[in-house]
MARBAVO-562973 format. One record per atom (N, C-alpha, C): atom name; x negated, y negated, z negated. Coordinates in nm, 2 decimals, padded with zeros to 4 digits, always signed. Each point is the difference from the previous one (the first is absolute). Example, Ala and Ser with C-alpha at 12.3 -4.5 7.8 and 13.67 -1.06 7.14 Angstrom:
<pts>
+-------+--------+--------+--------+
! atomo !      x !      y !      z !
+-------+--------+--------+--------+
!     N ! -01.32 ! +00.57 ! -00.78 !
!    CA ! +00.09 ! -00.12 ! +00.00 !
!     C ! -00.09 ! -00.12 ! +00.00 !
!     N ! +00.04 ! -00.11 ! +00.07 !
!    CA ! -00.09 ! -00.11 ! +00.00 !
!     C ! +00.08 ! -00.11 ! -00.08 !
+-------+--------+--------+--------+
</pts>
This chain:
<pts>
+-------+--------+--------+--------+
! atomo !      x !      y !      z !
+-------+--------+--------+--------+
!     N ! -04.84 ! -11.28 ! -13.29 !
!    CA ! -00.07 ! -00.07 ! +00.11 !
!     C ! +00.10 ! -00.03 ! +00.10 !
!     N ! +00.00 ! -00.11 ! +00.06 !
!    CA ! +00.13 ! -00.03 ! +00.04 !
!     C ! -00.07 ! +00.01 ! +00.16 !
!     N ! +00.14 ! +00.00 ! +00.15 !
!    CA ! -00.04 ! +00.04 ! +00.12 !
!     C ! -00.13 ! -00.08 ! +00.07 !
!     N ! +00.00 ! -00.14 ! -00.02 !
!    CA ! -00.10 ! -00.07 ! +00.03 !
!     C ! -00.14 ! +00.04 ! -00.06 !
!     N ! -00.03 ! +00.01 ! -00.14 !
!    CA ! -00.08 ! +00.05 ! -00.07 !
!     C ! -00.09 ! +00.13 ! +00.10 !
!     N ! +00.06 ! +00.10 ! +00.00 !
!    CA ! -00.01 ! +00.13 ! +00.07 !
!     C ! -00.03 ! -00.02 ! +00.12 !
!     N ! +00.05 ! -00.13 ! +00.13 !
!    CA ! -00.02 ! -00.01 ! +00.12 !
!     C ! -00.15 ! -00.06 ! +00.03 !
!     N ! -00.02 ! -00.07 ! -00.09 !
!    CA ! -00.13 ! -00.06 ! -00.03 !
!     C ! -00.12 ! +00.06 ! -00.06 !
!     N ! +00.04 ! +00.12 ! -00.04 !
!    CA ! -00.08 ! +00.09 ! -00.09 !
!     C ! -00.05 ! +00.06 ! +00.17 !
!     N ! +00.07 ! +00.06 ! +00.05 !
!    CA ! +00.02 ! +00.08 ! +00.11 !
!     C ! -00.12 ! -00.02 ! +00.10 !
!     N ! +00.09 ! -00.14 ! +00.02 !
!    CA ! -00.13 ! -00.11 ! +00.14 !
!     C ! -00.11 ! +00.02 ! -00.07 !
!     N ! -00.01 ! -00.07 ! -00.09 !
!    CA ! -00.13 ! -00.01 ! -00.08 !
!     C ! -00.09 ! +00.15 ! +00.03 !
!     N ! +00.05 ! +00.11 ! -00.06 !
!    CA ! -00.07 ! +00.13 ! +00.02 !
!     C ! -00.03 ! +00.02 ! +00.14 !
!     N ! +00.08 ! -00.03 ! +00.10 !
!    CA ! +00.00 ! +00.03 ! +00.12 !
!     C ! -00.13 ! -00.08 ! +00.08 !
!     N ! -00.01 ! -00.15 ! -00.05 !
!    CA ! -00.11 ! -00.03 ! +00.05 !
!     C ! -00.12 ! -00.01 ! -00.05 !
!     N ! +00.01 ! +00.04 ! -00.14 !
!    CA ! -00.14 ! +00.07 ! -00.06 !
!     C ! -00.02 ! +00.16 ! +00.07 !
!     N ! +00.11 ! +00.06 ! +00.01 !
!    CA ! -00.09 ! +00.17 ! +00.11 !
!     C ! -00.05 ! -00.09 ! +00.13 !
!     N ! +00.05 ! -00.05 ! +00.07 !
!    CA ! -00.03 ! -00.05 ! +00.16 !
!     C ! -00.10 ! -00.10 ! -00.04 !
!     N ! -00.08 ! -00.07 ! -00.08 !
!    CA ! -00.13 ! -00.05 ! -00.01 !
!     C ! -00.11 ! +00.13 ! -00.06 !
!     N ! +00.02 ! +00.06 ! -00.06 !
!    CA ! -00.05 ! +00.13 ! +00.02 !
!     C ! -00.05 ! +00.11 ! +00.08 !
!     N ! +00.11 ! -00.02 ! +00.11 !
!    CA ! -00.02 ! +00.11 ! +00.11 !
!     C ! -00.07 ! -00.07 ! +00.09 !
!     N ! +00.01 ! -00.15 ! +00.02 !
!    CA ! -00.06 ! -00.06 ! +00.09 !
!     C ! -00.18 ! -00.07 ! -00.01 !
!     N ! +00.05 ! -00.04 ! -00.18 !
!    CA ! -00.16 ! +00.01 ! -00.01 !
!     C ! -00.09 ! +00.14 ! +00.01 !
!     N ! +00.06 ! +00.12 ! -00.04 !
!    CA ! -00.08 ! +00.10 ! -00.04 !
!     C ! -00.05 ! +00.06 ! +00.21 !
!     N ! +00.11 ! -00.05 ! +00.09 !
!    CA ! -00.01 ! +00.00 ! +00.14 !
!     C ! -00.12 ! -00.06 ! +00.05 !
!     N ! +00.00 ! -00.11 ! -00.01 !
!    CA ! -00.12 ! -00.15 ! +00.00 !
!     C ! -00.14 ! +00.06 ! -00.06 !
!     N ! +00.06 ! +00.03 ! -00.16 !
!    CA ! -00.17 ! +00.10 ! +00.00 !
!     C ! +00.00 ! +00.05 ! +00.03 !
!     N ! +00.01 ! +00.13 ! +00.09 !
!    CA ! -00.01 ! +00.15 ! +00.02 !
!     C ! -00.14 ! -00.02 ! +00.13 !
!     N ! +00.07 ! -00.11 ! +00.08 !
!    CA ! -00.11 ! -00.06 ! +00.12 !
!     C ! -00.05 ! +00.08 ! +00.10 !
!     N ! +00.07 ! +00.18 ! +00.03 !
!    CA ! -00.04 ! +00.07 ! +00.03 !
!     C ! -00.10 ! +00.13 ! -00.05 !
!     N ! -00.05 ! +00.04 ! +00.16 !
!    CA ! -00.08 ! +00.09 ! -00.07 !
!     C ! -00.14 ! -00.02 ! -00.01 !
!     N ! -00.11 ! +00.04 ! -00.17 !
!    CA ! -00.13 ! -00.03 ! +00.02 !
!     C ! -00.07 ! +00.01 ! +00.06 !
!     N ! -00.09 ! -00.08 ! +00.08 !
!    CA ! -00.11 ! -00.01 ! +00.07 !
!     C ! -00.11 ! +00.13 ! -00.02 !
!     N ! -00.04 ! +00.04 ! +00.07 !
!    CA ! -00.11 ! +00.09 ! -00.03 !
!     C ! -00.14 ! -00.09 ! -00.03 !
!     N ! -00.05 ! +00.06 ! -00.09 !
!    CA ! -00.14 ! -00.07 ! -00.05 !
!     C ! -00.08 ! +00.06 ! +00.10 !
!     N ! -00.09 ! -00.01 ! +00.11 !
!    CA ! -00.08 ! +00.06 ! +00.10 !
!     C ! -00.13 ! +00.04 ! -00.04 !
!     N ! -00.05 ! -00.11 ! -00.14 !
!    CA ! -00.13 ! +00.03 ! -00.04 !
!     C ! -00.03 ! +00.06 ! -00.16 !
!     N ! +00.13 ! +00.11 ! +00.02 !
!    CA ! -00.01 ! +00.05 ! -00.12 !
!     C ! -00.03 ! +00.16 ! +00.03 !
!     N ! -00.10 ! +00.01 ! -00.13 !
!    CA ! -00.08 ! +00.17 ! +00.02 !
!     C ! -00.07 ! +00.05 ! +00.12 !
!     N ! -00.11 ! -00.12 ! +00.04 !
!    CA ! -00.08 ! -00.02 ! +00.07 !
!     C ! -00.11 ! +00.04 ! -00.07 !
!     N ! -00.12 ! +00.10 ! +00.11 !
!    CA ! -00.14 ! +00.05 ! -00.06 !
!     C ! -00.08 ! -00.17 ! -00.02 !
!     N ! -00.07 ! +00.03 ! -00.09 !
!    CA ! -00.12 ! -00.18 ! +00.02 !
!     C ! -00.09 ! +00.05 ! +00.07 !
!     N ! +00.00 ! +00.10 ! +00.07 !
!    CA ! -00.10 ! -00.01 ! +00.11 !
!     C ! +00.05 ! -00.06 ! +00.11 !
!     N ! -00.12 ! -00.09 ! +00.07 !
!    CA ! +00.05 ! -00.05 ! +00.15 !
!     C ! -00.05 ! +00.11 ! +00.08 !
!     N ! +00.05 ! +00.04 ! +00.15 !
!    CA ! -00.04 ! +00.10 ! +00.09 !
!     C ! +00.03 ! -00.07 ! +00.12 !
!     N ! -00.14 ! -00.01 ! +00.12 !
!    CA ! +00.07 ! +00.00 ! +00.13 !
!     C ! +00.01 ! +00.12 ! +00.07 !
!     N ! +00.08 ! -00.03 ! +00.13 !
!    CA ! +00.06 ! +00.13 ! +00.04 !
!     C ! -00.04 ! +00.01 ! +00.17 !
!     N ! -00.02 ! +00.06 ! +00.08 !
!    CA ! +00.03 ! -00.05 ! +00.12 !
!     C ! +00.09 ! +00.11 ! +00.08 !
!     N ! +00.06 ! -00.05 ! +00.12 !
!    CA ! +00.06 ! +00.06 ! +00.07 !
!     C ! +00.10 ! -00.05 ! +00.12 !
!     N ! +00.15 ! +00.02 ! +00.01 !
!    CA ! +00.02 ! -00.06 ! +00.09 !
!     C ! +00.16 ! +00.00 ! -00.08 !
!     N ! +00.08 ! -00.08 ! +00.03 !
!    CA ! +00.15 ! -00.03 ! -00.02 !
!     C ! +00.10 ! +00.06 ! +00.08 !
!     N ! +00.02 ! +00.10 ! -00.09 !
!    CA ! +00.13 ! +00.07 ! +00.09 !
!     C ! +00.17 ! -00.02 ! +00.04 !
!     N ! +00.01 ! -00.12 ! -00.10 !
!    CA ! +00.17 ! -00.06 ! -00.02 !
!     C ! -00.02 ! -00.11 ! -00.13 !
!     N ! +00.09 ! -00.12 ! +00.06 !
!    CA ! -00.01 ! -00.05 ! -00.11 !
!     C ! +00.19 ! -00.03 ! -00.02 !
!     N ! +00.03 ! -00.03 ! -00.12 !
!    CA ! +00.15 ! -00.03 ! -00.05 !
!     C ! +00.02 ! -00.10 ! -00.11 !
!     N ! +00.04 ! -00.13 ! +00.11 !
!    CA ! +00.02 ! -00.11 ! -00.09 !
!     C ! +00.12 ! +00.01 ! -00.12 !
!     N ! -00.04 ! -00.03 ! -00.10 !
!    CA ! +00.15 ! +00.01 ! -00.12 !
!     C ! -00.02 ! -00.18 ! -00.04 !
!     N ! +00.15 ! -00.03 ! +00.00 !
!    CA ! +00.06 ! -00.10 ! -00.06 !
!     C ! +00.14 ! +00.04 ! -00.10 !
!     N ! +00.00 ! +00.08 ! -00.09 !
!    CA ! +00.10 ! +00.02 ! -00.07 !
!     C ! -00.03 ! -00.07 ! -00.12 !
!     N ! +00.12 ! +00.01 ! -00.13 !
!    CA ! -00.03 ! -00.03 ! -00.13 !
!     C ! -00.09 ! +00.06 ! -00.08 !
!     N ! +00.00 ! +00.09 ! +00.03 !
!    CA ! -00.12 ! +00.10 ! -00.06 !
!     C ! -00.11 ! +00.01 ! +00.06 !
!     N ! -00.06 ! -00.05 ! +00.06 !
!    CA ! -00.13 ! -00.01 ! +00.10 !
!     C ! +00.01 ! -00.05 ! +00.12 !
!     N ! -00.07 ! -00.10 ! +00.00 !
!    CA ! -00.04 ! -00.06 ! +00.11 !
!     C ! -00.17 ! +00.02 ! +00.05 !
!     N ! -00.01 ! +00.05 ! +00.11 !
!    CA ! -00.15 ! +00.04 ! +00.03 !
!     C ! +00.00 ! +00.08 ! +00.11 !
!     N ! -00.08 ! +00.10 ! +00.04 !
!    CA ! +00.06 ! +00.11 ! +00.07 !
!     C ! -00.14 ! +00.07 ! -00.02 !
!     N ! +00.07 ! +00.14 ! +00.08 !
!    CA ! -00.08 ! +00.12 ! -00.05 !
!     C ! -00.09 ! +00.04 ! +00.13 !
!     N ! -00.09 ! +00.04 ! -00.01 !
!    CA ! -00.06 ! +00.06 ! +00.12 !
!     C ! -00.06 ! +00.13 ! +00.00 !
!     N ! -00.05 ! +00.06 ! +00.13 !
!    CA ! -00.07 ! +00.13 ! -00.04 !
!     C ! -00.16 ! -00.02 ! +00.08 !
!     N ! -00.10 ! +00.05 ! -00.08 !
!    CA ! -00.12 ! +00.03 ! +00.06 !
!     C ! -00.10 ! +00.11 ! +00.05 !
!     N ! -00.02 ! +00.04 ! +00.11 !
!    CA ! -00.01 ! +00.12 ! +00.02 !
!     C ! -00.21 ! -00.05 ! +00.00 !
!     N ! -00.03 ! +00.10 ! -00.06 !
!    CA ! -00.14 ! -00.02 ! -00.06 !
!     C ! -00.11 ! +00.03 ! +00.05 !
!     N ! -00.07 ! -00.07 ! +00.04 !
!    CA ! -00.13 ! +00.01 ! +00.11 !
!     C ! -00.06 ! +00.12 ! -00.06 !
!     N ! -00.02 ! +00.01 ! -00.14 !
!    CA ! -00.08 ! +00.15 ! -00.06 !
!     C ! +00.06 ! +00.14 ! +00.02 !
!     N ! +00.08 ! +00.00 ! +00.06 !
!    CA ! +00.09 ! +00.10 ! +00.05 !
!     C ! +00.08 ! +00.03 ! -00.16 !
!     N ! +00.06 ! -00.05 ! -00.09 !
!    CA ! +00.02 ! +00.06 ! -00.14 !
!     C ! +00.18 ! -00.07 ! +00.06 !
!     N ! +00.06 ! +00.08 ! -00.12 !
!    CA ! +00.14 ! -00.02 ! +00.07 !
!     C ! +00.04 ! -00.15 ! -00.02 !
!     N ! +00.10 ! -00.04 ! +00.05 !
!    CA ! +00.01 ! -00.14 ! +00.02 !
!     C ! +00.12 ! -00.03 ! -00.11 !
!     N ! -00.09 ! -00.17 ! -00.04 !
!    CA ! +00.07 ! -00.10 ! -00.11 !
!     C ! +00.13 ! -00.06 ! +00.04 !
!     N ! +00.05 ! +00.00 ! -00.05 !
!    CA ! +00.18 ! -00.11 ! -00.03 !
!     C ! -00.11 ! -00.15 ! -00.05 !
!     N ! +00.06 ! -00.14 ! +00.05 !
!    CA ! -00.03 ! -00.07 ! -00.02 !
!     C ! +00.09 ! -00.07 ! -00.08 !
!     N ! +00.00 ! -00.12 ! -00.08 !
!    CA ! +00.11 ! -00.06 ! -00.07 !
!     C ! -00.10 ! -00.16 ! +00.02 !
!     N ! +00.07 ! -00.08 ! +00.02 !
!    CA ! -00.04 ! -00.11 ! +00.01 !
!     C ! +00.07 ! -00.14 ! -00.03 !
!     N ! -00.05 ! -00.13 ! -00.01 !
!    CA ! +00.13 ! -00.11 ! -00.01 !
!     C ! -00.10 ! -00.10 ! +00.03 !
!     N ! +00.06 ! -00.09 ! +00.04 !
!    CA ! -00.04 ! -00.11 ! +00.09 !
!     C ! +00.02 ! +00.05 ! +00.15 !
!     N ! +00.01 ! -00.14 ! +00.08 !
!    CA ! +00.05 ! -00.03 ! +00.19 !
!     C ! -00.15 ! +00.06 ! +00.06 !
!     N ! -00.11 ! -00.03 ! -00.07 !
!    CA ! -00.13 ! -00.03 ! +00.04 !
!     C ! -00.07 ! +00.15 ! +00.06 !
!     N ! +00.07 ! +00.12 ! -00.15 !
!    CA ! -00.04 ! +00.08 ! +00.02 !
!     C ! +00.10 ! +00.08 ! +00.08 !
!     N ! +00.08 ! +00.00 ! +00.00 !
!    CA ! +00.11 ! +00.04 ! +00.08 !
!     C ! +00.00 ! -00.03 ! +00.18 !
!     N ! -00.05 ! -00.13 ! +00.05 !
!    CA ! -00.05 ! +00.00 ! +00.09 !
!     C ! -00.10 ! +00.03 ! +00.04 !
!     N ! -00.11 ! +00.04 ! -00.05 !
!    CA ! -00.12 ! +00.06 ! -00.01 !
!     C ! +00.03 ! +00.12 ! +00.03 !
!     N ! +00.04 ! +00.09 ! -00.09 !
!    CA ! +00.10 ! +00.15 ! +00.04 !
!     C ! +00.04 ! +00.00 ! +00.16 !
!     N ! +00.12 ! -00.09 ! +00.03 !
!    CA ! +00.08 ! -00.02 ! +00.09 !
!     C ! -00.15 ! +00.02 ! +00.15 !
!     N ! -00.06 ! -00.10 ! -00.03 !
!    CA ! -00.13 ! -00.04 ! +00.11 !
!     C ! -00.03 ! +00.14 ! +00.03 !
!     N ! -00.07 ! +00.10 ! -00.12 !
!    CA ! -00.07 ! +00.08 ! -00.01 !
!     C ! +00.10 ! +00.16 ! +00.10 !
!     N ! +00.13 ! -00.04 ! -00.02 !
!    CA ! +00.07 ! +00.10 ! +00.02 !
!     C ! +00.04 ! -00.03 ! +00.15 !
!     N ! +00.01 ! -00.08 ! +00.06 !
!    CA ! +00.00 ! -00.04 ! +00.12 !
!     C ! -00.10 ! +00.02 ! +00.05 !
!     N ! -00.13 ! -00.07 ! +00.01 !
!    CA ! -00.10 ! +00.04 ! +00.07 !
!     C ! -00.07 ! +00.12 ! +00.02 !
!     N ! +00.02 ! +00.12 ! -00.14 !
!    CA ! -00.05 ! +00.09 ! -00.03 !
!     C ! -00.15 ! +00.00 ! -00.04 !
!     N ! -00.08 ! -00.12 ! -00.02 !
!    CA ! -00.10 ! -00.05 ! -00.05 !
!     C ! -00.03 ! +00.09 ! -00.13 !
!     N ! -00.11 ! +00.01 ! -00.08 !
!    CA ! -00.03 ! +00.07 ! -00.09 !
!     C ! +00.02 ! -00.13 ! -00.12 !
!     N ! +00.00 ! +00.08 ! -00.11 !
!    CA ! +00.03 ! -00.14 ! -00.11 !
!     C ! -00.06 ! +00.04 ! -00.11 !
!     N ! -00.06 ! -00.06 ! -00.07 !
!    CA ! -00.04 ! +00.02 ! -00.18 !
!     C ! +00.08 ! -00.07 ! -00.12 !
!     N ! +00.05 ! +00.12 ! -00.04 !
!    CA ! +00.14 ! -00.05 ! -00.12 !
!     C ! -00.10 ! +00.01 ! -00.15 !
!     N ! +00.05 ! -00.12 ! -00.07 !
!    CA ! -00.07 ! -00.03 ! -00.11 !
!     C ! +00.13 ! +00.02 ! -00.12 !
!     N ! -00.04 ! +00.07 ! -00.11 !
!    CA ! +00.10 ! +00.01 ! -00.11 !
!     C ! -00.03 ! +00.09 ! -00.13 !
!     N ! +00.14 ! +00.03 ! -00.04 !
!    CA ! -00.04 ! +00.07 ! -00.12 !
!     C ! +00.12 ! +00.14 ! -00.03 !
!     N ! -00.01 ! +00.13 ! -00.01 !
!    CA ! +00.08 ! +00.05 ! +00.04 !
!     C ! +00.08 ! +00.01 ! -00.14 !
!     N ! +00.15 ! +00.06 ! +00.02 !
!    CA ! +00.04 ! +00.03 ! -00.10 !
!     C ! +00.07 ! +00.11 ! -00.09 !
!     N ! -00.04 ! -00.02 ! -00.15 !
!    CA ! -00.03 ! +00.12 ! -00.06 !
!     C ! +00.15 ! +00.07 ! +00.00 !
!     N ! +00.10 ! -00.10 ! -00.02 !
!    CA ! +00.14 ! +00.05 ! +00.06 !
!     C ! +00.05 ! -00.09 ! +00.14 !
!     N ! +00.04 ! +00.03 ! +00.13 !
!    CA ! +00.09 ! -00.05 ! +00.09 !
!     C ! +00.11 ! -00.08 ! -00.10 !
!     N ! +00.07 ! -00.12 ! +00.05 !
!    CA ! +00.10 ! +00.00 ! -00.03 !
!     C ! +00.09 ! +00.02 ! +00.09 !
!     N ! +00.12 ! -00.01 ! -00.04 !
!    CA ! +00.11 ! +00.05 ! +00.05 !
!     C ! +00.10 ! -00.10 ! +00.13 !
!     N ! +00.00 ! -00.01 ! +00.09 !
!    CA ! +00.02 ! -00.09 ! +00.09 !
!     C ! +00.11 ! +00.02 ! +00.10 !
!     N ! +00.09 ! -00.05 ! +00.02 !
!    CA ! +00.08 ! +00.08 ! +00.11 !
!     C ! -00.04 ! +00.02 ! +00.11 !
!     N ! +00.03 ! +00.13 ! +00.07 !
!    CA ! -00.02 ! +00.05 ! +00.08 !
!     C ! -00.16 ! +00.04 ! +00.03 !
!     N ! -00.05 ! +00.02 ! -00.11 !
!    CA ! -00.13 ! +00.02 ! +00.01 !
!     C ! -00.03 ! +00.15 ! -00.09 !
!     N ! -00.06 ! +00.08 ! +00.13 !
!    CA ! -00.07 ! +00.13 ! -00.05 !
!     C ! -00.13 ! +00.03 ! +00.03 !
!     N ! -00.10 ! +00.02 ! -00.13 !
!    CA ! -00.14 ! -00.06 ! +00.02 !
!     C ! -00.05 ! +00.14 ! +00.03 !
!     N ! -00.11 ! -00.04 ! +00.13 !
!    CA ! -00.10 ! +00.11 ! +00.05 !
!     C ! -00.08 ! +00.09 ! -00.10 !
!     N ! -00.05 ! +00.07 ! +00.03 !
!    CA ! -00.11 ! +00.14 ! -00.10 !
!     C ! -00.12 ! -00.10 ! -00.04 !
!     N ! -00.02 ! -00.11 ! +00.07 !
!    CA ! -00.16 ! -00.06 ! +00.00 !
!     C ! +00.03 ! -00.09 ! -00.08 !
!     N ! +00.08 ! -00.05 ! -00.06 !
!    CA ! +00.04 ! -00.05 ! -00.09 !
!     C ! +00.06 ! -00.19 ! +00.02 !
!     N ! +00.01 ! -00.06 ! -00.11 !
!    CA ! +00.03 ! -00.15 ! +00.03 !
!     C ! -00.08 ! -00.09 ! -00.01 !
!     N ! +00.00 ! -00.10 ! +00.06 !
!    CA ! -00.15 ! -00.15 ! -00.06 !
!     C ! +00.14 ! -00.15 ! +00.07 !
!     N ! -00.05 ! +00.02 ! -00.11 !
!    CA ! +00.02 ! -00.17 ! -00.01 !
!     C ! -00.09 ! -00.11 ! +00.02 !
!     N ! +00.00 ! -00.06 ! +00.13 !
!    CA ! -00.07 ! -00.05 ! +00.07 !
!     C ! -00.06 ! -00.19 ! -00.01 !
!     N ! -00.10 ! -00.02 ! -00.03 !
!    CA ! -00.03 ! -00.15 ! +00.06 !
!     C ! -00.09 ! -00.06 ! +00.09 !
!     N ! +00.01 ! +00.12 ! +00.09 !
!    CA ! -00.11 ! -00.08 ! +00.14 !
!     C ! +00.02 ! +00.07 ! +00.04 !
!     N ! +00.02 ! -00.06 ! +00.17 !
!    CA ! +00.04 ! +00.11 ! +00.09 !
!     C ! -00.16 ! -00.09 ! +00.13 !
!     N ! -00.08 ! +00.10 ! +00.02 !
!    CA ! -00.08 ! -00.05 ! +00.08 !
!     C ! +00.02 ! +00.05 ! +00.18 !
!     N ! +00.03 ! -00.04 ! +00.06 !
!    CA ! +00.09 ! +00.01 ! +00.14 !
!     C ! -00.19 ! +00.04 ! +00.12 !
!     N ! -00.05 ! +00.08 ! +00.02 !
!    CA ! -00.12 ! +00.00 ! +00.11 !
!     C ! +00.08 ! -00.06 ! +00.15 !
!     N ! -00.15 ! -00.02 ! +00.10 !
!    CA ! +00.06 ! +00.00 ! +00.09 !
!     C ! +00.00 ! +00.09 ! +00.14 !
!     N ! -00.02 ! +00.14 ! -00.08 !
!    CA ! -00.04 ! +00.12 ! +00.06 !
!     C ! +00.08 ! +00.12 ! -00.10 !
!     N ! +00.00 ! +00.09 ! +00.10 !
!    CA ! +00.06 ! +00.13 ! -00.06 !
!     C ! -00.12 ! +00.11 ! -00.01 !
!     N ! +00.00 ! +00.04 ! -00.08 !
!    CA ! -00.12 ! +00.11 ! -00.05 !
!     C ! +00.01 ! +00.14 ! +00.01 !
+-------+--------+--------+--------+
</pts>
């Protein structure tokens, strides 16, 4: 094989690894999204009580944020998980004013795993209504 032969061999191999590492880069896309509505009870439950913190997440793995609910029935208080602006300002309203609220959802039979998220004894719900009163109870 003569020197030209081999230099071309070379390049050649060279830019077949580097479309490789770059496509296999391109797909990688990060890290997966958390599924939010996976291993949810099919029961719906409302809840009532009052909003004790809420924590907006915009990361690649969840976007939503988490809240806590401390429970009008005196029972120990829910972690909230939620997505959408709508309900999250709803929260926001609720925790500001200190108003009492009714959280609508479904809880789940496993939490998932979220950064910086460590779930209360009363367990999690995954939330689609947040009803905001205009009184505290």
């Amino acid at each position: 094989m003569s020197q030209r032969t081999l230099r071309l061999v070379i390049i050649l191999a060279a830019v077949a690894v580097a479309v490789l590492v770059v496509g296999s880069l391109a797909y990688s896309g990060g890290p997966v999204p958390v599924n939010l509505q996976a291993n949810l009870d099919p029961h719906l439950v409302s809840i009532f009580g009052h909003i004790t913190y809420v924590d907006a997440h915009y990361q690649p793995v969840f976007k939503g944020f988490i809240a806590n609910l401390a429970r009008s029935d005196s029972k120990p208080s829910v972690d909230l998980v939620g997505e959408g602006l709508n309900l999250q300002e709803a929260s926001d309203t609720a925790l500001t004013t200190g108003n009492t609220v009714e959280i609508r959802g479904r809880f789940y039979n496993k939490p998932p795993v979220l950064p910086d998220a460590s779930w209360s004894a009363g367990g999690v719900l995954y939330i689609d209504r947040v009803v905001v009163f205009n009184q505290s109870w």
